[in-house]
One Martini backbone bead per residue (centre of mass of N, CA, C, O) as a GRO file, in nm:
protein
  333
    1UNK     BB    1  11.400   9.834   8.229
    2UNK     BB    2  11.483  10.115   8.293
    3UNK     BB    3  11.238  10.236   8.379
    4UNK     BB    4  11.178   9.983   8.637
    5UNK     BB    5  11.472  10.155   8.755
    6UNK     BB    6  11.495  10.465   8.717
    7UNK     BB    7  11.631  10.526   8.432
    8UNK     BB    8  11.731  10.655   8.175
    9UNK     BB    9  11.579  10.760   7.877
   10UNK     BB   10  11.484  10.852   7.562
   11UNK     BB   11  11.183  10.729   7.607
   12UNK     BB   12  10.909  10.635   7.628
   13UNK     BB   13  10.722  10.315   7.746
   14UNK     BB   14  10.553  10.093   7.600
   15UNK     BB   15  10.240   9.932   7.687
   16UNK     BB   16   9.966   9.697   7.693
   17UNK     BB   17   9.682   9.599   7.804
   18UNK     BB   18   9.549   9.366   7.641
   19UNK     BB   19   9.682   9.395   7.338
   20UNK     BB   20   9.602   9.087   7.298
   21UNK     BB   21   9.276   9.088   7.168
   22UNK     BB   22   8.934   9.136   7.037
   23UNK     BB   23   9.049   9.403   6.849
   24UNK     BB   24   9.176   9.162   6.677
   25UNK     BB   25   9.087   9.029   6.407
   26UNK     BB   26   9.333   8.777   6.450
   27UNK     BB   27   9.236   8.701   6.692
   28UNK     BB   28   8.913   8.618   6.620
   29UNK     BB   29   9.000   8.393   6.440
   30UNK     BB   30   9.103   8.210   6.645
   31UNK     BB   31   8.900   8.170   6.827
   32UNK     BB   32   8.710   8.001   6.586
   33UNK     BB   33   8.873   7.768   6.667
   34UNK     BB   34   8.955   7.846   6.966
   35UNK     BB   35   8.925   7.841   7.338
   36UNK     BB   36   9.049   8.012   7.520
   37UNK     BB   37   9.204   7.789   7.693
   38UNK     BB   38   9.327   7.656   7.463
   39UNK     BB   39   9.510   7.930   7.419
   40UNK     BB   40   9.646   7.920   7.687
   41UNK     BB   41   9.752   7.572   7.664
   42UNK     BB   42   9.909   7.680   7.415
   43UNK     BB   43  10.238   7.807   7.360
   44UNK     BB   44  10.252   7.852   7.067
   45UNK     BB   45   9.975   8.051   7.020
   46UNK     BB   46  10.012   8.230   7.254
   47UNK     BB   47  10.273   8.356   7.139
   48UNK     BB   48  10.183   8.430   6.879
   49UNK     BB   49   9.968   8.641   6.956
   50UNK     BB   50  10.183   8.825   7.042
   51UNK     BB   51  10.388   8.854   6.886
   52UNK     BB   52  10.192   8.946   6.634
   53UNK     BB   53  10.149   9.209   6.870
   54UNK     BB   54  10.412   9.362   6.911
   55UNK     BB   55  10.484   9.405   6.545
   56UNK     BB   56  10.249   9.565   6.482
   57UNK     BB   57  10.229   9.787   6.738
   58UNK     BB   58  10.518   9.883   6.865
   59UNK     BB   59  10.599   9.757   7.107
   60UNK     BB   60  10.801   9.741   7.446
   61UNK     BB   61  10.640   9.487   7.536
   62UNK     BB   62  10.562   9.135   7.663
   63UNK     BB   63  10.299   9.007   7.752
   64UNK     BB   64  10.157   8.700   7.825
   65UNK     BB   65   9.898   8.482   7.698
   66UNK     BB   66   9.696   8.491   7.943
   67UNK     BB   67   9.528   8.435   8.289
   68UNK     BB   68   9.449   8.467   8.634
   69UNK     BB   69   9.280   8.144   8.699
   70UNK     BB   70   9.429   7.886   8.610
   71UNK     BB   71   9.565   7.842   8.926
   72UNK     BB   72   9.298   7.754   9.089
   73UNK     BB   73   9.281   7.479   8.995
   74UNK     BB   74   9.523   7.330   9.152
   75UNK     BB   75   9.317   7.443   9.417
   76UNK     BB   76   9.040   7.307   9.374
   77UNK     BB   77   8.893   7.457   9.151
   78UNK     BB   78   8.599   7.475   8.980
   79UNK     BB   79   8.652   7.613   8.627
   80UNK     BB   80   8.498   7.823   8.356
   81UNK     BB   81   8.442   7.891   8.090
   82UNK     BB   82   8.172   8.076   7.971
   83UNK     BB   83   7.975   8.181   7.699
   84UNK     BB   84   7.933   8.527   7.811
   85UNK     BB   85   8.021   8.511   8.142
   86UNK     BB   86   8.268   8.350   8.213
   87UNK     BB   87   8.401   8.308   8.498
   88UNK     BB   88   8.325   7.988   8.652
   89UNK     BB   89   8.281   7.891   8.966
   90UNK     BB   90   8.139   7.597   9.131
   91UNK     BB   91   8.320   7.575   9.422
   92UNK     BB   92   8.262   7.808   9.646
   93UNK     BB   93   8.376   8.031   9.869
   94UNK     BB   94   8.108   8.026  10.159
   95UNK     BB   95   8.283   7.967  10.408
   96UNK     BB   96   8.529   7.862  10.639
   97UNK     BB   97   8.562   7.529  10.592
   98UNK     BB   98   8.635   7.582  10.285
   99UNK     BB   99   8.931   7.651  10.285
  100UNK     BB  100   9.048   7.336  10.325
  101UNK     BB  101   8.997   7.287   9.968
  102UNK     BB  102   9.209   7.471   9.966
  103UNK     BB  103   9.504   7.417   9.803
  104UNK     BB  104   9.860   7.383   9.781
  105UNK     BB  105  10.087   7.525   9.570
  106UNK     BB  106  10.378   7.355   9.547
  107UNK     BB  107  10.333   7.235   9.220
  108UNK     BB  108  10.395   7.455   8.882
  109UNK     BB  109  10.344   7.222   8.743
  110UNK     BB  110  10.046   7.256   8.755
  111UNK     BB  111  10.120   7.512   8.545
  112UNK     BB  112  10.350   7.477   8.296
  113UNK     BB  113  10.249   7.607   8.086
  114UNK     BB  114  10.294   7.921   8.113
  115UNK     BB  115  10.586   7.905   8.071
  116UNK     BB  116  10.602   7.764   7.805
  117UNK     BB  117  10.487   8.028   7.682
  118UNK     BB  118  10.742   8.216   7.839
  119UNK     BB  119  10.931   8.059   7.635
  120UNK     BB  120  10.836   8.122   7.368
  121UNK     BB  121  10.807   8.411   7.360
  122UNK     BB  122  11.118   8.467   7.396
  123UNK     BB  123  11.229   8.351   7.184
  124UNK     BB  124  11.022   8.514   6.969
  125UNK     BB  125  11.207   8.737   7.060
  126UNK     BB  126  11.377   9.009   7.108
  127UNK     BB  127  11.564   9.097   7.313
  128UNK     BB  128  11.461   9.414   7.332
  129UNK     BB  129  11.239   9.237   7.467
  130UNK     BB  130  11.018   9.245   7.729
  131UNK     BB  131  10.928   8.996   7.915
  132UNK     BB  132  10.581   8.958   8.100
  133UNK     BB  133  10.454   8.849   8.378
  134UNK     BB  134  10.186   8.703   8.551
  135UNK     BB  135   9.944   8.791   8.856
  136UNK     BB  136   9.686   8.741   9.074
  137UNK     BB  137   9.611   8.865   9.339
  138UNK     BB  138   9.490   8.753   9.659
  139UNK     BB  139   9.221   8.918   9.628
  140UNK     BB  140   9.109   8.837   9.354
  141UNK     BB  141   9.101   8.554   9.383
  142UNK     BB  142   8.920   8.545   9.602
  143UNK     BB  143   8.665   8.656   9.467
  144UNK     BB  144   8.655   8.456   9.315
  145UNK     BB  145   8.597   8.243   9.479
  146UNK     BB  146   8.386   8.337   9.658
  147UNK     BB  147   8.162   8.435   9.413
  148UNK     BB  148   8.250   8.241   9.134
  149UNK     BB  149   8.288   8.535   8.988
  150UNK     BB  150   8.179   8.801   8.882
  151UNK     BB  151   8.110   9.133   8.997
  152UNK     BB  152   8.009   9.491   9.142
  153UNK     BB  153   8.042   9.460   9.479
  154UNK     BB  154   8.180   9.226   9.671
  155UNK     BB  155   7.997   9.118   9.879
  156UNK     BB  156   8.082   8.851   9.974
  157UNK     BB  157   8.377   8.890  10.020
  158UNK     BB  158   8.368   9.130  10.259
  159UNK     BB  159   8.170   8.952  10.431
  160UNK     BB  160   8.413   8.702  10.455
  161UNK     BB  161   8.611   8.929  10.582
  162UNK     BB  162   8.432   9.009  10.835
  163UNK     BB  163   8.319   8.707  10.954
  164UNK     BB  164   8.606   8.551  10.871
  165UNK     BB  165   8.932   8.668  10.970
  166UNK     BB  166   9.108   8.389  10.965
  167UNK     BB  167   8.992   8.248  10.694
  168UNK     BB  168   9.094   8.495  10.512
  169UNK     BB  169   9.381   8.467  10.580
  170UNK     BB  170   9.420   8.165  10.557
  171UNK     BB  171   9.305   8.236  10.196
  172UNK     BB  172   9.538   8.429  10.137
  173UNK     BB  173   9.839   8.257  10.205
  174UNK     BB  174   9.753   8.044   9.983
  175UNK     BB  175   9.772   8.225   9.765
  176UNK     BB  176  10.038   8.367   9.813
  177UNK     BB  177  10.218   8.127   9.802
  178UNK     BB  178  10.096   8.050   9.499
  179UNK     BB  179  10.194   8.356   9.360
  180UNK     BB  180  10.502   8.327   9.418
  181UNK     BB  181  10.586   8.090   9.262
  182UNK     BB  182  10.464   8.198   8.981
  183UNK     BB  183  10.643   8.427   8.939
  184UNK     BB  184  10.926   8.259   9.007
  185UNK     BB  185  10.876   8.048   8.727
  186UNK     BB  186  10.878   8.306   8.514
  187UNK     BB  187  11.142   8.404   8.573
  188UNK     BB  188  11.285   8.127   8.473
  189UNK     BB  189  11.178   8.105   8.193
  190UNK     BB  190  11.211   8.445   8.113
  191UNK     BB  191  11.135   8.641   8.262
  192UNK     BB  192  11.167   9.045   8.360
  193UNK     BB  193  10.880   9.105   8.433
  194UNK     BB  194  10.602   9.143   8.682
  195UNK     BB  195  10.242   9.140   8.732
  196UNK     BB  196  10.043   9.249   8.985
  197UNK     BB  197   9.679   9.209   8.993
  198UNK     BB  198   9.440   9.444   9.108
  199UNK     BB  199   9.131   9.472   8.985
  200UNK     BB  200   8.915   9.472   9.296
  201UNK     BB  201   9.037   9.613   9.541
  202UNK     BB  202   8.868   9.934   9.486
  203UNK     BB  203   8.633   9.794   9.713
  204UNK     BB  204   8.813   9.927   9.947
  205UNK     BB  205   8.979  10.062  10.184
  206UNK     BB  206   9.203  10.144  10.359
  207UNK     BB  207   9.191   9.993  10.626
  208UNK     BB  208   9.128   9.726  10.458
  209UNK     BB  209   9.352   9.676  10.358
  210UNK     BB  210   9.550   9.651  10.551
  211UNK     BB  211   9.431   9.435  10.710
  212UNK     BB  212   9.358   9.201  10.483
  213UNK     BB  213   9.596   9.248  10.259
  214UNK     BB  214   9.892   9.397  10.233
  215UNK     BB  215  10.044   9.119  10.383
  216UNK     BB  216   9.974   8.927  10.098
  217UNK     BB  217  10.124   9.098   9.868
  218UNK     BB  218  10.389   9.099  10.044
  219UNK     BB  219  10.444   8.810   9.993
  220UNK     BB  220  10.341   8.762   9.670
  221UNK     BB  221  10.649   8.968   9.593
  222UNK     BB  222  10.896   8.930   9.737
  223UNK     BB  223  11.044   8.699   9.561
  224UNK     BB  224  11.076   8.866   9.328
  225UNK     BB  225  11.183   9.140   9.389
  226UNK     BB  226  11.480   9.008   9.403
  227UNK     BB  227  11.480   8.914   9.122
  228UNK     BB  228  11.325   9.169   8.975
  229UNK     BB  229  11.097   9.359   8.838
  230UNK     BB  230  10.776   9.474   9.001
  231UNK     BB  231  10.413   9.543   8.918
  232UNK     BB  232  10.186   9.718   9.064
  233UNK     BB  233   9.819   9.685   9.012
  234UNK     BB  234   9.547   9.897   9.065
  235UNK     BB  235   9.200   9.944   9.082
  236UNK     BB  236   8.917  10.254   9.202
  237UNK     BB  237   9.153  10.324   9.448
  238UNK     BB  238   9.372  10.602   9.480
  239UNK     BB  239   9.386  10.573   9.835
  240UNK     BB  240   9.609  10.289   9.795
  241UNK     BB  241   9.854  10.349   9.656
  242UNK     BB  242  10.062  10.362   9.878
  243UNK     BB  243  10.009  10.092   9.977
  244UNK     BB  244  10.111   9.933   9.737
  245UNK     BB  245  10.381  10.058   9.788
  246UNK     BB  246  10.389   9.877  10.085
  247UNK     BB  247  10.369   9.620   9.911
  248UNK     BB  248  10.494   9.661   9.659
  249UNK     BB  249  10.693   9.754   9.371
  250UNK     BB  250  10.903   9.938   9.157
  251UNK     BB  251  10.602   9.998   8.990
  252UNK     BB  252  10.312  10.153   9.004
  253UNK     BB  253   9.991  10.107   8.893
  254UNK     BB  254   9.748  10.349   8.697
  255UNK     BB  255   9.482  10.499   8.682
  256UNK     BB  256   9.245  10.709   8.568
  257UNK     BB  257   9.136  10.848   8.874
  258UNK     BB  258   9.390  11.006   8.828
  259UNK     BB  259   9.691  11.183   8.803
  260UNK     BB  260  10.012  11.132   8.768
  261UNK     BB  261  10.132  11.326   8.962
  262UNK     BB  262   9.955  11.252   9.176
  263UNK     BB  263  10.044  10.956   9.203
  264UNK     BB  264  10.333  10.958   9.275
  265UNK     BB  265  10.309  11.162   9.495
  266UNK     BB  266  10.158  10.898   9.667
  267UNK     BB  267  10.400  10.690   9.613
  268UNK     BB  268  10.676  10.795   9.524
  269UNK     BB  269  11.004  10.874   9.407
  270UNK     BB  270  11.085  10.581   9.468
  271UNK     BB  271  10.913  10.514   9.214
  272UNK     BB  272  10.753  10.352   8.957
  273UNK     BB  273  10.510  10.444   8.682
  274UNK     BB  274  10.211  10.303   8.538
  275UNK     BB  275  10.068  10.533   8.279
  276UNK     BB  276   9.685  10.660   8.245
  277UNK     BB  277   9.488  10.562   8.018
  278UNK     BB  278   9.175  10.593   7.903
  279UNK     BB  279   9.048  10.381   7.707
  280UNK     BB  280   8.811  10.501   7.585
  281UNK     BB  281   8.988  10.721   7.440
  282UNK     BB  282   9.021  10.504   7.170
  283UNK     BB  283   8.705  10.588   7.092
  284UNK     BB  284   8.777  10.824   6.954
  285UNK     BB  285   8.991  11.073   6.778
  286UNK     BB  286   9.306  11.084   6.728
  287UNK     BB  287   9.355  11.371   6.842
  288UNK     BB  288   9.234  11.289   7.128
  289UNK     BB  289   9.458  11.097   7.186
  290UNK     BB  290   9.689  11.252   7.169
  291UNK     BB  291   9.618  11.510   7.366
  292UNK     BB  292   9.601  11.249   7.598
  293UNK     BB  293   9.907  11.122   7.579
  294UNK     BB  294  10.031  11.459   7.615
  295UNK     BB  295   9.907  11.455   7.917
  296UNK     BB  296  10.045  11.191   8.058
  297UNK     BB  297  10.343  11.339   8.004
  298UNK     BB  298  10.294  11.594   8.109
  299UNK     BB  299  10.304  11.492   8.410
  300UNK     BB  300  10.550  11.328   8.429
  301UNK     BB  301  10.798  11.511   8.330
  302UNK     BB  302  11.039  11.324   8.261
  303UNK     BB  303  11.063  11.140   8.434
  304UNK     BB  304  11.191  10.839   8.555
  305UNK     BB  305  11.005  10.550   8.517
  306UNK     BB  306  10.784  10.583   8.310
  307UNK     BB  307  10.521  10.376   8.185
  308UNK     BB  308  10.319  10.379   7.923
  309UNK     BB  309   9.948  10.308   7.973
  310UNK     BB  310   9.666  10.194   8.061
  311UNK     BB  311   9.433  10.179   8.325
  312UNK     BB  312   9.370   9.930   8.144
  313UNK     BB  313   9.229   9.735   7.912
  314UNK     BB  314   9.120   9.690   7.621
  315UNK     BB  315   8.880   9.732   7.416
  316UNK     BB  316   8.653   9.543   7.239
  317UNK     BB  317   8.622   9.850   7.025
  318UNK     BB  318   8.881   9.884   6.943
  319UNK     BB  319   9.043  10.041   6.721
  320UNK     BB  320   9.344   9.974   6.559
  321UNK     BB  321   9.435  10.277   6.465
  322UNK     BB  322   9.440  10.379   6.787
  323UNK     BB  323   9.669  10.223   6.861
  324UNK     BB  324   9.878  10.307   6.742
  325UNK     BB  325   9.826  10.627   6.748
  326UNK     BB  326   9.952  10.605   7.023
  327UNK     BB  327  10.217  10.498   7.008
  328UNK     BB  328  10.317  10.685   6.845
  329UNK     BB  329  10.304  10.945   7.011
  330UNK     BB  330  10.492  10.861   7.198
  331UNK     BB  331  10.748  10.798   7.019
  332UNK     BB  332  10.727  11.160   6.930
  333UNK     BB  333  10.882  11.243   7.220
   0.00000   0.00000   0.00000
């Protein structure tokens, strides 16, 4: 949290994306039992999940076990996980017409058990473990609206925000207002740092982020920012990074594609970094690892502000032996 506000700090704070995930025996074995959902839906089980992986890993911070999708469902999305592919919306947004059955979340008690979550796990944790709530970015979840499921080029959704420009802000407003609301709802059940996931958005260049995205993800950010730290991160392309910063955020969060004193510089040292190490880098020999922890902490220069994590998520490849190995790195800087 002292991080989160850029004030000094004895170490630096690690949690890790995806934290809790398939790279994980004990999760593994959970799956055997319950499918995705059933454990996103289970507050129970969810925050289990958690906590006995931030106890395991002796990370300094938890994020909550969900997912970016299941906000969609009470917006009128037909989704499913399905085995293999992932995540698929069957009634996908594929004209400017379609926009009109994507409804406002405007009660997110239709999305409760997320919260449910977020205070089973808060109870379940030591005071001094910031629960971490998160939401998918407004162009992230339209991209999943619009494709129907995960892209490599997100042909469909630029397509569709270049040729109907008002349909586009229309859904985009409307998915903001329902993230807006899902941020300060997990900060009332209890956590105290929220973090919006711009996972795709690295497929445009700054003058359309600018334009299409950034007064929305500025809207979907600003009522949480009033009341916690927010953690603005987005992967792909670090030419947009001041941009997410011009949209709000006390940390933004900073991929692999840059090295971490350059995207500060970019972000600006009024804001606080959060990042930014190659998952990849977890499948090395620990001493790799070790190498690459210590290459960026000595980019952030113990500047204030710095929360140390991967650029993106766990890869489920990676062993267990070699995330501990980086958590230990960190805190014997």
């Amino acid at each position: 949290m002292r991080a989160c506000r850029r004030e000094p700090v004895e170490r630096t704070p690690v949690w890790l994306m995806r934290q809790a995930g398939r790279y994980l025996p004990e999760y593994r074995a959970i799956r055997e039992r319950v499918s995705f959902m059933e454990l996103c839906t289970t507050p129970r089980l969810a925050a289990e999940v958690m906590i006995a992986t931030v106890h395991r890993l002796g990370v300094d911070a938890a994020i909550i076990f969900s997912d970016l999708l299941p906000i969609l469902q009470p917006m009128g999305l037909d989704l499913e996980f399905t085995a293999g592919e992932g995540p698929v919306i069957h009634n996908p947004v594929r004209d400017a017409a379609d926009v009109a059955r994507v409804h406002e979340l405007d009660d997110v008690g239709r999305v409760g058990y997320v919260m449910d979550v977020v205070a089973a796990t808060r109870s379940g944790l030591d005071d001094s473990i910031p629960v971490i709530g998160f939401a998918g970015a407004p162009f992230t979840l339209a991209g999943y609206c619009i494709e129907g499921g995960t892209s490599k080029s997100w042909q469909a959704t630029k397509t569709f925000m270049l040729r109907h420009e008002s349909a586009w802000h229309d859904l985009l407003a409307r998915i903001a207002r329902a993230v807006s609301r899902y941020l300060v709802a997990q900060l009332d059940a209890g956590a105290q740092v929220v973090q919006l996931f711009d996972s795709w958005v690295g497929c445009l260049g700054p003058d359309d982020y600018r334009r299409f995205v950034l007064p929305h993800s500025r809207a979907a950010l600003a009522e949480a920012a009033r009341r916690a730290p927010v953690i603005h991160f987005a992967t792909g392309n670090p030419a947009l990074l001041p941009l997410l910063a011009e949209a709000g955020g006390s940390v933004i969060g900073v991929d692999w594609r840059i090295d971490l004193a350059s995207a500060w510089r970019m972000v600006g040292e009024d804001r606080g970094v959060q990042g930014n190490l190659d998952p990849v880098i977890l499948l090395a020999d620990r001493d790799t690892v070790r190498r690459r922890v210590r290459a960026v902490l000595d980019a952030a220069g113990g500047r204030p502000g710095h929360i140390f994590n991967l650029g993106h998520g766990i890869l489920p490849q990676t062993p267990v032996e070699n995330v501990l190995e980086l958590v230990a790195a960190v805190k014997d800087t």
